[in-house]
N, C-alpha and C positions, 0 to 999 in steps of 0.2 A: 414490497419496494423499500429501498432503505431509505431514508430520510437524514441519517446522522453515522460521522463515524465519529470516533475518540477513542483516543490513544490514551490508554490506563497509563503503560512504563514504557521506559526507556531501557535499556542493559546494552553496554558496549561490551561485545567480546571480539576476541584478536581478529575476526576477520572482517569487524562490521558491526551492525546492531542486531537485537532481539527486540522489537514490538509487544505488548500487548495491549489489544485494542477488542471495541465490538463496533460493531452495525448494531444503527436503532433503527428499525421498522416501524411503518405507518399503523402498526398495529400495538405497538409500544415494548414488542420484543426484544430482546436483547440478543445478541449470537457473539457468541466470542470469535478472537483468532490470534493467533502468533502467529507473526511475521518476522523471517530474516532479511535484514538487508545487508547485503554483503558491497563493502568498500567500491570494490569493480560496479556493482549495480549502482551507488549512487554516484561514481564519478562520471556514470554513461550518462545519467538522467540530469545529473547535477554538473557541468563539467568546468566549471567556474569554482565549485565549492563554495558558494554561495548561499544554499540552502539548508536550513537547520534539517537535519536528517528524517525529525517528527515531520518536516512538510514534504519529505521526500513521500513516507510511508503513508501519510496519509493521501498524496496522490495515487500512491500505486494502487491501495484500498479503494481509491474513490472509483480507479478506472474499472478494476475486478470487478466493483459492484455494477457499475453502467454496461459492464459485458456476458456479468453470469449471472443467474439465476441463483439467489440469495439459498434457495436450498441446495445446491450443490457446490456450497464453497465449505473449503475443507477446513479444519480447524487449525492446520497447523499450514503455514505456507512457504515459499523458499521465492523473491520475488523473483529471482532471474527464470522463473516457472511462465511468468506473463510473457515473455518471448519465444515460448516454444507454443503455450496457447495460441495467443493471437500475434499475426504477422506485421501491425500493428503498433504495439506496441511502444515497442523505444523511441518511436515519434510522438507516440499522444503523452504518454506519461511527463513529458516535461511542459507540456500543455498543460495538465493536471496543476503541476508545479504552480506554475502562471495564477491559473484560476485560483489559486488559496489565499492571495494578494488581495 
């Protein structure tokens, strides 16, 4: 179960950002991941631009984790991925948003 995310870096590239972050497990693990967040993903989530991008990603983190199984999240991720997963989605992640408040 995870217990913690944190976001290591930040990196804007032209189309968005680069993430790097892990999950801390109850067990004191650590799991890496890189995350893209591409401009279109956070103006769906964020459509105010209101939200500093770190709390966009660490929403979408927060949601991945409450939906998959810590060992089958891939090391590397692309977030507009979370909409073809779960159906879902682009309604709870700005919820996520909320919650980091």
């Amino acid at each position: 179960m995870v217990i913690q995310i944190e976001i290591l870096s930040e990196h804007e590239i032209p189309t968005g950002w680069v993430f790097d972050a892990h999950f801390l497990t109850e067990s004191g693990d650590l799991q890496p991941i890189a995350l893209r967040l591409s401009w279109a993903d956070y103006n769906l989530w964020s459509p105010d631009g209101a939200d500093e991008p770190y709390k966009v990603a660490e929403a979408v983190l927060s949601y991945l984790a409450a939906m998959t199984p810590l060992v089958e999240i891939r090391p590397k991720l692309e977030a507009s991925q979370l909409r073809r997963m779960f159906d879902d989605a682009d309604d709870a992640i700005p919820n996520y948003i909320r919650r980091s408040f």
